[in-house]
C-alpha positions as CSV (number, residue, x, y, z in Angstrom):
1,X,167.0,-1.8,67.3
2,X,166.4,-5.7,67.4
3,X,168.8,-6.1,70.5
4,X,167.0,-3.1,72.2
5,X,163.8,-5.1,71.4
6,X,165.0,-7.9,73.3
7,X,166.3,-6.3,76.1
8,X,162.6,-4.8,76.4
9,X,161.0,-8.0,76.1
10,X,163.4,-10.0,78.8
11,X,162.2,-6.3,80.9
12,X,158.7,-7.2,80.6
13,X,158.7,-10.7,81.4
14,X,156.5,-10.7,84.1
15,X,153.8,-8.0,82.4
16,X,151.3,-10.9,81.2
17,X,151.7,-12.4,85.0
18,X,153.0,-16.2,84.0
19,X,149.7,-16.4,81.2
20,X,150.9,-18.7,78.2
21,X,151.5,-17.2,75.1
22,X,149.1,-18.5,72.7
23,X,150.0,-16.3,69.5
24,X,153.2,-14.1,68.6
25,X,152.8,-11.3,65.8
26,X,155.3,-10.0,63.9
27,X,153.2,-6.3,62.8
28,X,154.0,-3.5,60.7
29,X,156.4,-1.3,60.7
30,X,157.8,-4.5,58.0
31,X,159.3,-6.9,59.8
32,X,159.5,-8.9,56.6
33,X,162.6,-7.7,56.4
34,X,164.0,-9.6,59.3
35,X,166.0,-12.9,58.1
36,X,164.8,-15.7,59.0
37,X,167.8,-16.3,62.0
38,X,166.4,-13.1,63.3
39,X,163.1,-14.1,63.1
40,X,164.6,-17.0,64.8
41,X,166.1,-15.4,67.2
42,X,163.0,-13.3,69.0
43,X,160.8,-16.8,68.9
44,X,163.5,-18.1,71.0
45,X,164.1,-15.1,73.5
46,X,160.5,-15.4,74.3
47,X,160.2,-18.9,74.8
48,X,163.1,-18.4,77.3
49,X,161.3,-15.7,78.9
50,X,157.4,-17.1,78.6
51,X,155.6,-20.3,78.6
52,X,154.3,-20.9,74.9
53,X,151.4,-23.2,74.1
54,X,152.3,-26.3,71.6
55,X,151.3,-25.1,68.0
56,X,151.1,-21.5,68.2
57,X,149.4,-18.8,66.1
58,X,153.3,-17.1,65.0
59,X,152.0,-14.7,61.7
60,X,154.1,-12.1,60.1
61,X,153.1,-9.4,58.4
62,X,154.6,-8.6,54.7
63,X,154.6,-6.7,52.1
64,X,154.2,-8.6,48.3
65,X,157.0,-7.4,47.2
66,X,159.3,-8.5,49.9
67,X,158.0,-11.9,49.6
68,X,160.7,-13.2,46.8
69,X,161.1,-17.1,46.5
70,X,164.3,-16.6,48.6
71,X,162.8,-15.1,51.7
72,X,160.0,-17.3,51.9
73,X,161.9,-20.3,51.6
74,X,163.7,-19.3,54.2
75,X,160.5,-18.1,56.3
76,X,159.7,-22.4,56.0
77,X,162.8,-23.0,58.3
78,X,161.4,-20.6,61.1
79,X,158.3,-21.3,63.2
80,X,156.0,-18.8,61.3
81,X,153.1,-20.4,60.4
82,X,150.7,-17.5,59.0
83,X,151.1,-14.9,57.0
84,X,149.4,-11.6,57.0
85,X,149.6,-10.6,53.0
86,X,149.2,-6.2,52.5
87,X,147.9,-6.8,49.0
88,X,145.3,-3.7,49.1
89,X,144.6,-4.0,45.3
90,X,145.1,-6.4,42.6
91,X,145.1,-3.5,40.3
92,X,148.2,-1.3,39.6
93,X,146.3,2.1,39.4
94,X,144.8,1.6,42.7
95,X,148.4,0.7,44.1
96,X,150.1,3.6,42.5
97,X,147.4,6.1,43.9
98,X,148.2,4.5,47.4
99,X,152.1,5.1,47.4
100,X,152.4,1.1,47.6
101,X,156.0,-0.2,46.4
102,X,154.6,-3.1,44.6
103,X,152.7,-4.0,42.0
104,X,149.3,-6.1,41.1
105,X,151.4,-8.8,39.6
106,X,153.8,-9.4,42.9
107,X,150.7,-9.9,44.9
108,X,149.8,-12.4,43.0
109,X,152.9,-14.1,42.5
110,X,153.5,-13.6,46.3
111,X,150.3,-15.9,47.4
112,X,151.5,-18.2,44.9
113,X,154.8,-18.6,45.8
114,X,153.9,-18.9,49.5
115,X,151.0,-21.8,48.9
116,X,153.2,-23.6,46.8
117,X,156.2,-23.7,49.3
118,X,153.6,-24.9,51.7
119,X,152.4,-21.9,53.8
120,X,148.7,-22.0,52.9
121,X,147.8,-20.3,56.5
122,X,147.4,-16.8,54.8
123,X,145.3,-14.0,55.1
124,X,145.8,-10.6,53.0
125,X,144.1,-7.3,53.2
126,X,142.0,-5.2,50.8
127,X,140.8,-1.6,50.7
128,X,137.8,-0.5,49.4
129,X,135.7,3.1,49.3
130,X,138.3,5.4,47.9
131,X,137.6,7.2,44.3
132,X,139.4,4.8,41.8
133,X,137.3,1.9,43.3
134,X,134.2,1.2,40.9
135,X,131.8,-1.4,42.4
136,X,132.9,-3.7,39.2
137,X,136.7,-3.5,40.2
138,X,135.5,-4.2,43.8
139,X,134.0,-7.2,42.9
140,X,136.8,-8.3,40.6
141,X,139.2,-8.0,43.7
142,X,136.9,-9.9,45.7
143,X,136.4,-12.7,43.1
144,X,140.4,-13.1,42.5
145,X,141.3,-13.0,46.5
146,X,138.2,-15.7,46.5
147,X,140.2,-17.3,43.8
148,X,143.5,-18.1,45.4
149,X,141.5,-20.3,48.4
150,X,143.3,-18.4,51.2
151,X,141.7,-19.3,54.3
152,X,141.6,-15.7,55.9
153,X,140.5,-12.2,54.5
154,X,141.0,-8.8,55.9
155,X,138.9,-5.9,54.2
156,X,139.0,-1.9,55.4
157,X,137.5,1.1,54.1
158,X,139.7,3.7,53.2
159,X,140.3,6.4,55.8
160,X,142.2,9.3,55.7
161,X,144.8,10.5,58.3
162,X,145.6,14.1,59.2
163,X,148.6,15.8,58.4
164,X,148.9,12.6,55.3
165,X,149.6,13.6,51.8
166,X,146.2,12.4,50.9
167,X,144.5,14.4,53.5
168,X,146.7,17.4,52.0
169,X,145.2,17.0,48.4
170,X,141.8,16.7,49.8
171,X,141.9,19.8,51.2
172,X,143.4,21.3,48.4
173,X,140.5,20.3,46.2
174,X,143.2,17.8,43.8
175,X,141.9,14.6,45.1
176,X,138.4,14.0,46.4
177,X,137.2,13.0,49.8
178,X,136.2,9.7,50.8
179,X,132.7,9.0,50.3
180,X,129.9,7.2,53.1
181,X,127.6,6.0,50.8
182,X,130.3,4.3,48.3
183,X,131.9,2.6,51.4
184,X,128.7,1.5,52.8
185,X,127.5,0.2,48.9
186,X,131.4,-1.8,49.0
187,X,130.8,-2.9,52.5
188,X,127.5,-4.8,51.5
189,X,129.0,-6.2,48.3
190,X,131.8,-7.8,50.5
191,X,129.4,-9.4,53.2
192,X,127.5,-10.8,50.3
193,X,130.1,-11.9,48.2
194,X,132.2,-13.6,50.9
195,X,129.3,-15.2,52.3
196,X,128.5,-16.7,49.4
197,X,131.7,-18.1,48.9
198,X,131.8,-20.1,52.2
199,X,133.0,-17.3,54.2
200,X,132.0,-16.5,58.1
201,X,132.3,-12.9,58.9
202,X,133.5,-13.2,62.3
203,X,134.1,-9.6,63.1
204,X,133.3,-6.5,61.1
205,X,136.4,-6.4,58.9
206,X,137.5,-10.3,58.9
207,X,136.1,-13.5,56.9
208,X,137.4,-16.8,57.6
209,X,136.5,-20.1,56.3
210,X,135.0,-22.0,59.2
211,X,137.5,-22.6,61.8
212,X,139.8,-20.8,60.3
213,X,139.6,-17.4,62.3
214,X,142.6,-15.3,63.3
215,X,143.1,-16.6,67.1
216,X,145.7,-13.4,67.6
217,X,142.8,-11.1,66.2
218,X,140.4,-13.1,67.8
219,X,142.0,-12.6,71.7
220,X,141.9,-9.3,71.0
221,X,138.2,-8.3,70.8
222,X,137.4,-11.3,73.6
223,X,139.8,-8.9,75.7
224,X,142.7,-11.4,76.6
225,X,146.1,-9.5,77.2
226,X,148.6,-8.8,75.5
227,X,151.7,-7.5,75.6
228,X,153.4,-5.3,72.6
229,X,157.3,-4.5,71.6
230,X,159.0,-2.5,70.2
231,X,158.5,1.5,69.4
232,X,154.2,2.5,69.1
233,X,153.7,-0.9,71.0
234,X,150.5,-0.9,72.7
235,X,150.3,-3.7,76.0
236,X,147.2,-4.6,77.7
237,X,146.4,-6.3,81.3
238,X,143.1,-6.4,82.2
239,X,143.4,-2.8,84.0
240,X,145.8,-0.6,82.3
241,X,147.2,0.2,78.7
242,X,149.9,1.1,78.2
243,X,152.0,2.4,74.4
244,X,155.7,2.9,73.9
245,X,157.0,6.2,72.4
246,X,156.7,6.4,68.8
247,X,160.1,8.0,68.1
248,X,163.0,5.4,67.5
249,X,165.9,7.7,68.6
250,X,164.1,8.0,72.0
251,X,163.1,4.3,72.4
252,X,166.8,3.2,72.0
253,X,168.3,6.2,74.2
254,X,165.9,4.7,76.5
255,X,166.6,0.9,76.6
256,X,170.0,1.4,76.7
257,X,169.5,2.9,80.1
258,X,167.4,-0.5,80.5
259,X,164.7,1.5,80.7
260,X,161.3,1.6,78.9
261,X,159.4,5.0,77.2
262,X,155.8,4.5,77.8
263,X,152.7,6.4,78.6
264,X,150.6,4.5,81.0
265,X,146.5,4.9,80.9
266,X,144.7,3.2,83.8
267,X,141.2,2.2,83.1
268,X,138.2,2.6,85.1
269,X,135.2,0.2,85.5
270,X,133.1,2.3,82.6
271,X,136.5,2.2,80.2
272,X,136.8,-1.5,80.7
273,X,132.8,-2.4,80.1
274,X,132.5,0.4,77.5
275,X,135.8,-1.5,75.7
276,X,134.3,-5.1,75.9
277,X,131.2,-3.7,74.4
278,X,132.6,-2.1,71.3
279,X,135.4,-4.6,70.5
280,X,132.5,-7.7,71.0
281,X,130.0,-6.2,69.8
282,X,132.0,-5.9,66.3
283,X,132.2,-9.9,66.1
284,X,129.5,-12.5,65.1
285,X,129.4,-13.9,69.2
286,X,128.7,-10.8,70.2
287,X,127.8,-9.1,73.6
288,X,128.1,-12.0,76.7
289,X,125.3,-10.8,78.7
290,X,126.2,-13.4,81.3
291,X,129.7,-12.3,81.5
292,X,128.3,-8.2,81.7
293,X,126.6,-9.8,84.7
294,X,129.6,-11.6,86.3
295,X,132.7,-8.8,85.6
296,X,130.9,-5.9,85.9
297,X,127.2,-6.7,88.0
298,X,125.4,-5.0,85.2
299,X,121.8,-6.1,84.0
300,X,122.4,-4.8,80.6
301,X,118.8,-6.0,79.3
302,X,117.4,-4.2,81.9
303,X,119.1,-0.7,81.6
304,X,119.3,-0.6,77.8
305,X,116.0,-2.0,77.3
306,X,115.0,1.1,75.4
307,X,118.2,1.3,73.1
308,X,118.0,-2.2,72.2
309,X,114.4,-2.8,71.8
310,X,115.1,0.4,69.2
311,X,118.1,-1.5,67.3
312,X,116.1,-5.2,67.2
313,X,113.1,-2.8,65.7
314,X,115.7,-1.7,62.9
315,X,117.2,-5.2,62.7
316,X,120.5,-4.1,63.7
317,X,120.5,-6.8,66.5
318,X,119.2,-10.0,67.8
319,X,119.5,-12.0,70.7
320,X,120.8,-15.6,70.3
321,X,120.7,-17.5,73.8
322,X,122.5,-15.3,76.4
323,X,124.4,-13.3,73.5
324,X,123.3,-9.6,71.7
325,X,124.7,-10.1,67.9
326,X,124.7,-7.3,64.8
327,X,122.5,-8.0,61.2
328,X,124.1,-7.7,58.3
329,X,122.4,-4.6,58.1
330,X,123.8,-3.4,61.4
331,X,127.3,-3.8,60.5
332,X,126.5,-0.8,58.8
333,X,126.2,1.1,62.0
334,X,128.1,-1.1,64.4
335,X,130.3,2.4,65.9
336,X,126.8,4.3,66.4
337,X,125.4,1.4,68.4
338,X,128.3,0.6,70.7
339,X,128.7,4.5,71.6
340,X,124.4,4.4,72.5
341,X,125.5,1.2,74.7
342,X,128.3,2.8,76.2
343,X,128.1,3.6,80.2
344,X,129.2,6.5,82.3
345,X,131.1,6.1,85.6
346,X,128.1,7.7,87.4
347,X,125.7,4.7,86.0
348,X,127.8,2.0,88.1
């Protein structure tokens, strides 16, 4: 697999058209359980086959309970510099009920371990809005993340996927459904508590002490490109996206006939705007109305004056210089408002 992954990246060389590389991520599937001369090993092939930036974002994803004093000592001889922390809970109940290997404790000790070795770039998730979470233990996960003085958190509401185990209960009537109004309540007491605490929220799930914002995250919803390896890998130009096949029996048949699984998706002029809208809209510099103006000759004042004079009515938006930028309180509705700003390819 890790060969095959380099063979695809020296294929792809050219995808990004000579654009430096400003961050590498090492995502999930859990690729904390590559070695460090592995880990090694990819930086390398890519700065042989790109032009990297000096003092690149490199983060790697992990789980707690791969994070032993071993593996992140070794992590300190490789050029990862962030780490991306799946802590979900710092209670074991709420661990157990997600079918996560570790426990409340390793989280801890994993943040620990990491600042005290000297990798203080971190950022770790949290979930919030499924049944087990009362507002109280909410609160007390917020305060001990707040605790640790990690630069960086990530914070989702729970979902559920079809055809999961959880969505499986649900139906059956042994485990109940999410619930809106719980997330929505959780949602609030984050914003608040975060804020408080010193913390920008930059987009709708992140928080970062100033300055201290996810630039691989961040490129992301400003719409730089990026390209993606490895099986489910999703890579994006400017015009197209394309994702490799999900299946890793197919994905190696396929690079070992140097050749590369993927469905292609071109996208129009309304997929492209409709995209910038939602992914900008979701982050605290919002919509560019000066760069709707310039990349896609749209007046977007002028021919959503009645939506948005509705949303800065509700104070779900404001204008700020040449920029349209959720409340608080529209956070709460940020998908509703990007679909009512969205544009059909008959409106260009």
């Amino acid at each position: 697999m890790l060969e095959a992954i380099l063979k695809e990246l020296k294929i792809k060389k050219n995808y990004l058209q000579s654009q430096k590389i400003e961050t590498i991520y090492f995502g999930g599937g859990t690729p904390s359980l590559l070695n460090a001369q592995e880990i090694s090993k990819f930086i390398d092939w890519i700065d042989r086959n790109f032009e990297i930036i000096p003092n690149p974002e490199i983060t790697l994803e992990a789980n707690p309970d791969d994070l032993n004093p071993q593996q992140l000592k070794a992590l300190r001889s490789t050029a990862i510099n962030r780490l991306s922390i799946g802590v979900q809970s710092f209670f074991d109940e709420d661990l157990k009920w997600m079918n996560r290997a570790h426990q409340a404790q390793e989280a801890e000790s994993s943040i620990k371990r990491a600042q005290d070795l000297g990798l203080e770039n971190i950022t770790i998730d949290l979930i919030y809005g499924f049944p087990l979470l009362s507002d109280e233990k909410w609160q007390q996960n917020i305060s001990k993340a707040v605790a640790f003085e990690i630069p960086h958190i990530s914070s989702y509401s729970m979902t559920v996927e079809p055809k999961t185990a959880l969505a499986y209960k649900i139906k059956k009537g042994e485990q109940k459904n999410m619930d809106d109004a719980q997330s929505a309540s959780q949602f609030q007491i984050l914003m608040e508590t975060l804020t408080q605490n010193g913390f920008e929220h930059y987009e709708i799930s992140n928080f970062a002490k100033p300055n201290q914002y996810a630039r691989h995250n961040t490129n992301y919803w400003k719409g730089v490109h990026y390209l993606g390896i490895g099986p489910s890998a999703h890579s994006f130009n400017g015009f197209s996206r394309q994702w490799n096949v999900a299946n890793n029996a197919k994905y190696l048949s396929a690079l070992s006939q140097n050749e590369i699984p993927f469905e292609l998706e071109k996208l129009s002029k309304a997929n492209r705007f409709n995209e910038y809208v939602m992914t900008s809209l979701r982050t605290m510099w919002g919509i560019d109305l000066l760069k709707l103006k310039s990349d896609f000759d749209v007046d977007f004042e002028k021919q959503f004056s009645e939506n948005l004079q509705q949303f800065i009515t509700k104070d779900w938006i404001f204008k700020k210089e040449q920029n349209l930028i959720l409340t608080a309180k529209g956070k709460l509705y940020a998908d509703h408002i990007a679909s009512e700003l969205f544009i059909t390819e008959d409106e260009f």
